[in-house]
C-alpha positions as CSV (number, residue, x, y, z in Angstrom):
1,X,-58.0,-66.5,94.4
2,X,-61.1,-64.6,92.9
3,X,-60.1,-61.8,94.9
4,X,-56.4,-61.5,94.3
5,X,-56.9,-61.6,89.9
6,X,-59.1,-58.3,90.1
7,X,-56.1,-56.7,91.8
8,X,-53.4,-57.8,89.6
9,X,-55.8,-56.7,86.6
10,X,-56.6,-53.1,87.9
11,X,-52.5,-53.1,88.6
12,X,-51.7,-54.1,84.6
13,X,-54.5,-51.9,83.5
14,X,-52.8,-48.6,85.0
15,X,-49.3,-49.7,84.1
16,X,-51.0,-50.4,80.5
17,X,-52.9,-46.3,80.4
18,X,-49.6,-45.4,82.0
19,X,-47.1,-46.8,79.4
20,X,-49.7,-45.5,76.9
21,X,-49.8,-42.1,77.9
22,X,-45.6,-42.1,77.2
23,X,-46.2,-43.8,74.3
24,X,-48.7,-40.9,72.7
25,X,-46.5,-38.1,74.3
26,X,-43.4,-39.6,72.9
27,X,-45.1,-39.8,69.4
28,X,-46.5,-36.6,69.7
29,X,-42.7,-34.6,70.2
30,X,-41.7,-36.7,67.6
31,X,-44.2,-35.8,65.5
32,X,-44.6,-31.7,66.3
33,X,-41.7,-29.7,66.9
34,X,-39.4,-29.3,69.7
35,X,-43.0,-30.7,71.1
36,X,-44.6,-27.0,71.4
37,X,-47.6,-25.9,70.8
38,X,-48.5,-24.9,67.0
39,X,-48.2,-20.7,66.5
40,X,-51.3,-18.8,66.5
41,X,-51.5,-15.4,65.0
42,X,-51.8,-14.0,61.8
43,X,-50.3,-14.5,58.5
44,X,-50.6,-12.7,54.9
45,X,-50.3,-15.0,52.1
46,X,-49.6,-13.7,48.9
47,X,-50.8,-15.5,45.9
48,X,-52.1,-14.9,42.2
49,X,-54.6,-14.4,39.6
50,X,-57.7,-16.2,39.4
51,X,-58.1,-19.5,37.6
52,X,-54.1,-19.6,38.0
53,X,-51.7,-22.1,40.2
54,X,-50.6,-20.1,42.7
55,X,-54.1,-19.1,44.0
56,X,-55.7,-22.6,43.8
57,X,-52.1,-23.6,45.7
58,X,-52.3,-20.8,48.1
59,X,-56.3,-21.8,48.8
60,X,-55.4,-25.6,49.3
61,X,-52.6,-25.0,51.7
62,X,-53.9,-22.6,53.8
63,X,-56.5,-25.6,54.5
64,X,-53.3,-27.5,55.5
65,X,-52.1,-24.9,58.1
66,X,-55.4,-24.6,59.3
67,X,-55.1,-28.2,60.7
68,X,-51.7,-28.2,61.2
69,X,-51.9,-24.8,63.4
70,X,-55.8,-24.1,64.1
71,X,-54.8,-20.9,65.9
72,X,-53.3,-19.3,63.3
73,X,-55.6,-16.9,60.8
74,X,-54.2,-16.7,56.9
75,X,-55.1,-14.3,55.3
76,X,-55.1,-14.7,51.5
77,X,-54.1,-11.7,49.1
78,X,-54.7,-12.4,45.1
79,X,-51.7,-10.9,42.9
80,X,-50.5,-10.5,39.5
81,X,-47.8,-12.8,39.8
82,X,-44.3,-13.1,40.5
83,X,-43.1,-9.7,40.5
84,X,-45.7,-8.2,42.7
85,X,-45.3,-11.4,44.7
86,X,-42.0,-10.8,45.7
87,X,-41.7,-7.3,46.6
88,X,-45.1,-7.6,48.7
89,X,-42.9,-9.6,50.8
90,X,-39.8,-7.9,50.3
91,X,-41.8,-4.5,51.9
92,X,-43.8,-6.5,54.6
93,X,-47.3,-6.4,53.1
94,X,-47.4,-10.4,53.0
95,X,-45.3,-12.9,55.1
96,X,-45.0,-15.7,52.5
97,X,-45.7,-16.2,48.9
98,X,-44.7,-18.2,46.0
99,X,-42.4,-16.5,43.5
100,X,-40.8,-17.8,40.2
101,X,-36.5,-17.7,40.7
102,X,-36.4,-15.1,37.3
103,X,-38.8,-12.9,39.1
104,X,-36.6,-13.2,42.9
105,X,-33.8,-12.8,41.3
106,X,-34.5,-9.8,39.1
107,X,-36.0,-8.8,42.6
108,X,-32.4,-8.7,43.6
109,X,-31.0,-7.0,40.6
110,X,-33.1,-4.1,40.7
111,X,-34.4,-3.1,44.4
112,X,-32.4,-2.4,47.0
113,X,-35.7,-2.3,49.5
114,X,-36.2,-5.6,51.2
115,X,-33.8,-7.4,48.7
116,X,-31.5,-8.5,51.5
117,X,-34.0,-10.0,54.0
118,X,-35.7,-11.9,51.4
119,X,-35.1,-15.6,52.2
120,X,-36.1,-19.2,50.9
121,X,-38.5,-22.1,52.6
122,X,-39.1,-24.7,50.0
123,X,-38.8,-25.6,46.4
124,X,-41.5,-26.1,45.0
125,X,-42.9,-27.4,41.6
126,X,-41.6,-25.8,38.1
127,X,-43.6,-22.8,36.2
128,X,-43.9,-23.7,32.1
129,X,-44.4,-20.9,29.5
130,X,-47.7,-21.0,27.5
131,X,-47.8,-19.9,24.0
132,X,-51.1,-20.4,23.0
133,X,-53.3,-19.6,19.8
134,X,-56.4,-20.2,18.1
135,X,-56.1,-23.8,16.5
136,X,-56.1,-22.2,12.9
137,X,-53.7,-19.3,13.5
138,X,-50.9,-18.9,11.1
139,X,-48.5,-18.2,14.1
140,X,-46.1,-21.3,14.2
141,X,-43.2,-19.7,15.6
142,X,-42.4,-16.7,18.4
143,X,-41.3,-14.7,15.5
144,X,-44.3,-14.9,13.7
145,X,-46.0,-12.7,16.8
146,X,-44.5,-9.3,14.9
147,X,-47.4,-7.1,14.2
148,X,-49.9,-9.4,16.2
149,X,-52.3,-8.9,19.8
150,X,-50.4,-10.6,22.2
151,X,-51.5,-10.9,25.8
152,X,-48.2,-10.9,28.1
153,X,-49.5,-10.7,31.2
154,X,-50.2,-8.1,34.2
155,X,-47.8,-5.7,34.4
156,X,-46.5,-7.1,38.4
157,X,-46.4,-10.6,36.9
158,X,-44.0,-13.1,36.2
159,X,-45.5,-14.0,33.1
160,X,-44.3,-10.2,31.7
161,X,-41.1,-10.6,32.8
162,X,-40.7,-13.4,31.1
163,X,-42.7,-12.9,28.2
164,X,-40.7,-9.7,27.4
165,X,-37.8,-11.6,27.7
166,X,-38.9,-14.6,24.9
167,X,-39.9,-11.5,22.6
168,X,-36.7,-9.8,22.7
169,X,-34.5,-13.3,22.2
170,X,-37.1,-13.8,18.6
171,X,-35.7,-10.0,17.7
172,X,-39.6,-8.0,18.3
173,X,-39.5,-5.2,20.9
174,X,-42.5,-5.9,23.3
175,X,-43.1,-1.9,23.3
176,X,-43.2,-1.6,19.3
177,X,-43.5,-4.3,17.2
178,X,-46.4,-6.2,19.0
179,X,-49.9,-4.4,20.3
180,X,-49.7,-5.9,24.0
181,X,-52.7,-6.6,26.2
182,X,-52.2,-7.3,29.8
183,X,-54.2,-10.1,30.0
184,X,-53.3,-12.9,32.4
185,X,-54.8,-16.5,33.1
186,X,-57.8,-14.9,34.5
187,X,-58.5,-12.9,31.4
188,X,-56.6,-14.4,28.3
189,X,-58.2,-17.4,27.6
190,X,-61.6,-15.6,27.5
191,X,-60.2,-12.9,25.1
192,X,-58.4,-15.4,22.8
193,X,-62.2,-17.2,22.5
194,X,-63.7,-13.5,21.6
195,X,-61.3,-13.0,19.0
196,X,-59.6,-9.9,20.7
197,X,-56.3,-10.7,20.5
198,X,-54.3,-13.2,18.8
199,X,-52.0,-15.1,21.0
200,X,-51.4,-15.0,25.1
201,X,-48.4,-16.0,26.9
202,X,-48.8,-18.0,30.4
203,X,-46.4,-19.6,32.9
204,X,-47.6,-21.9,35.5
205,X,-47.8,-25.3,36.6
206,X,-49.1,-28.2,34.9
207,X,-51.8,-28.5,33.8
208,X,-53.5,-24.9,34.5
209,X,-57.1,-25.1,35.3
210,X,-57.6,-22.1,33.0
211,X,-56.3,-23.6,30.0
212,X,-58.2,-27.4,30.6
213,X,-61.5,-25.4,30.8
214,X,-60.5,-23.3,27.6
215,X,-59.9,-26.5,26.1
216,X,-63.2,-27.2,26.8
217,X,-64.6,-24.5,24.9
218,X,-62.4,-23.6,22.2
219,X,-59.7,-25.1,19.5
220,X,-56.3,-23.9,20.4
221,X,-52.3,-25.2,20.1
222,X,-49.1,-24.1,21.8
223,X,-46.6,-22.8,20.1
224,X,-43.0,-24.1,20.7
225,X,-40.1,-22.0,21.8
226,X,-37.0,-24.1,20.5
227,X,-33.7,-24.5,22.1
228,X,-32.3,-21.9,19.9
229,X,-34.4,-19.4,21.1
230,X,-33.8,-20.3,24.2
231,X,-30.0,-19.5,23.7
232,X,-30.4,-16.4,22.7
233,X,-32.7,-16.0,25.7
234,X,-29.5,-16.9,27.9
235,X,-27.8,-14.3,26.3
236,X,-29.8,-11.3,27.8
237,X,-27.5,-12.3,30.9
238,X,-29.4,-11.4,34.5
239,X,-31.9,-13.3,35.9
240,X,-32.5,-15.4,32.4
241,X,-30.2,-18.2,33.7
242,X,-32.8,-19.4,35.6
243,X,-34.5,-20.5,32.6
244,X,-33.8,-23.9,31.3
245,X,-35.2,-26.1,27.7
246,X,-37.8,-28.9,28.5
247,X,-41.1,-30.0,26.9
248,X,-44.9,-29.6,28.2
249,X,-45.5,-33.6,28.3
250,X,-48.4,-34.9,26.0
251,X,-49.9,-35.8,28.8
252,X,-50.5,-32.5,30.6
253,X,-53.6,-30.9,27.7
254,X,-54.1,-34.4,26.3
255,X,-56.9,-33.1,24.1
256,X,-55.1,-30.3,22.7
257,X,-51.4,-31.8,22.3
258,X,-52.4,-35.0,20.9
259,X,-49.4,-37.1,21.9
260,X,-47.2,-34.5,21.1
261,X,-44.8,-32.8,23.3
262,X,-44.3,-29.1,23.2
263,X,-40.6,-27.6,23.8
264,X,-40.9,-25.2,26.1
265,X,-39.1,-23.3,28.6
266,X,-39.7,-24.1,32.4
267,X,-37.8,-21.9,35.8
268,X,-38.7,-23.1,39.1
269,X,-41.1,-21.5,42.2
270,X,-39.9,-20.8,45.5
271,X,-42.2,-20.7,48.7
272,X,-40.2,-17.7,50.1
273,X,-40.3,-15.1,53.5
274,X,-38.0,-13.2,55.2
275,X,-35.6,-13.5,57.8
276,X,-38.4,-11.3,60.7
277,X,-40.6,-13.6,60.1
278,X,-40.4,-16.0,63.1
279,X,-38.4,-18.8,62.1
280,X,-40.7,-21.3,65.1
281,X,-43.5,-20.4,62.6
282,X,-41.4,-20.8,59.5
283,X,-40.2,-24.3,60.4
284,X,-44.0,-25.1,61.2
285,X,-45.2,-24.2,58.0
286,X,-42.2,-25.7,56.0
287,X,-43.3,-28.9,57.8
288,X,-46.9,-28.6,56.6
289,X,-45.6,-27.7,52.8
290,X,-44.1,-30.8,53.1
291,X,-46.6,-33.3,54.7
292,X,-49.3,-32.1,52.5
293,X,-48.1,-32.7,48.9
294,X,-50.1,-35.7,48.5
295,X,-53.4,-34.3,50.1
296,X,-52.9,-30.9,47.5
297,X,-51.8,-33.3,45.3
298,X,-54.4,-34.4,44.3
299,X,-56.0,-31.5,43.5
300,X,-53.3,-29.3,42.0
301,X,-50.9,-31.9,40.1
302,X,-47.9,-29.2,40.2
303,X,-47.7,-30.1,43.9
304,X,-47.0,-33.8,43.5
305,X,-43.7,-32.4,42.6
306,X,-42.8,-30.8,46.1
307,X,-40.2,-33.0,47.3
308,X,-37.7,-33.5,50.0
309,X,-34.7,-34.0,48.7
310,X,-35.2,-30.9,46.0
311,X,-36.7,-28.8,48.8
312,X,-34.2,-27.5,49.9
313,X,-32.6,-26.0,46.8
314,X,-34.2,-21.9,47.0
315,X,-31.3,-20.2,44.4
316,X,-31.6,-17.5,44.5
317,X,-32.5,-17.1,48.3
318,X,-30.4,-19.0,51.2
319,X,-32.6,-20.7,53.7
320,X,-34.8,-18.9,56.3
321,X,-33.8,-19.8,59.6
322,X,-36.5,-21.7,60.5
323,X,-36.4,-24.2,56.9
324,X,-33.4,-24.8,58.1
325,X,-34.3,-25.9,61.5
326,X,-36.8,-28.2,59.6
327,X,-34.3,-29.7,57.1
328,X,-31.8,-30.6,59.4
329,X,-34.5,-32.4,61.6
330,X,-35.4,-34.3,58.9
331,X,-31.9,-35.9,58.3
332,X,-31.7,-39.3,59.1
């Protein structure tokens, strides 16, 4: 009897590894897709100015890919913004980047290079404009910026494009009846300490590390942009029906809001690429955009937002192949 148990045992054990080995593999397709092995290469990722969303965003999901595909090499390019954002992709000088719709679709509107092989992975988190000003300024309104030193933002970014856009809707020509400075996140809040200008527009996701350490250092407010401006704003037509009302929540600069809510506008970012790009790598990294919101998360609060169900939604830009491929796999 002693003899015959060891047998039976060393039988189980190899049907045990066995069935375990099917097990692993089967959870492995499952988990990777079309169970092939991850794409290697080299990607250029286009991202932002320093101290803003897109780069910190950019950094923390590059970390993700890295994991998720060790053979592939990102490279990381910092940008103005939106604007450069897009047509860096749009002319082949980055593979994927995060773009603002206003700024893609204005993309559309006025470049016939690229325009039409631009195309959408995920929906991301929203961008919220920044009025900010020295805690005693008499500014109160949008209007009140005539004849002040107002910082709208790189010339490539979206936070011009936008900017420019709020100014004309209050009735001030960005060109003549403000001094504009092209100072972005990187620059602004430094500037706005030193007394140099008088006001800065941002948009970006909430909160922006630039403005909690200027909190930090220095007294400042937001300044509202009301539903009726943003009417007007609607008006201009074009790309500006991307734009919708909302409210910074008291909760994003606690110490500088005070329990008060700031209306606002806010226009949503799009991870985009275009339709070249190989859509085996685009569904891989649309997975890892996904999978990682909780990890980045945690570090950049905007991408808490990135969600399943909204993911999908890249207006201006249909689908790239391979997001596709990723979506529908996802359906229960």
């Amino acid at each position: 009897m002693s003899k015959v148990f060891p047998r039976i045992g060393r039988r189980r054990a190899l049907q045990g590894t066995a069935v375990g080995v099917v097990a692993l593999g089967l959870l492995l397709w499952w988990l990777l897709p079309l169970g092939e092995k991850p794409p290697s290469g080299t990607i250029v990722f286009s991202t932002g100015t320093p101290r803003g969303v897109y780069q910190e965003y950019g950094e923390r999901l590059r970390t993700e890919m890295g994991r998720d595909m060790p053979g592939l090499e990102v490279k990381l390019l910092n940008s103005a913004g939106s604007q450069e954002n897009v047509a860096r992709v749009a002319t082949g000088q980055a593979d994927f980047t995060i773009a603002a719709a206003d700024a893609v679709a204005t993309y559309e509107l006025r470049h016939a290079e690229g325009a039409g092989r631009l195309r959408g992975v995920a929906r991301l988190y929203d961008d919220y404009v920044h009025l900010i000003v020295p805690r005693d300024s008499d500014i109160r309104s949008v209007a009140d910026l005539r004849h002040k030193r107002v910082a709208t933002g790189l010339p490539d970014s979206g936070v011009r494009l936008i900017a420019e856009r709020v100014l004309r809707a209050a009735g001030i020509d960005p060109r003549e009846d403000i001094t504009a400075e092209a100072d972005g996140i990187d620059t602004g809040p430094a500037r706005l300490q030193q007394g140099k200008i008088d006001a800065f527009f941002w948009s970006g996701g909430l909160p922006t590390r630039g403005l909690v350490s200027l909190a930090k250092q220095r007294a400042f407010r937001f300044v509202p942009i009301d539903d009726a401006l943003i009417t007007r704003l609607h008006g201009q037509g074009e790309a500006a029906r991307y734009y919708r009302a909302t409210n910074i929540p008291e909760s994003a600069y606690s110490d500088v809001q005070q329990g008060t809510p700031v209306p606002t506008i806010a226009v949503s970012n799009v991870l985009i690429t275009r339709t070249d790009v190989d859509p085996r790598l685009t569904e891989w990294v649309t997975r890892t955009v996904i999978d990682s919101r909780d990890g980045i998360g945690r570090h950049v609060h905007s991408a808490q937002l990135v969600d399943l169900r909204t993911a999908i939604y890249t207006d201006p830009l249909p689908l790239q192949e391979g997001a596709r491929r990723y979506y529908r796999s996802m359906k229960p």
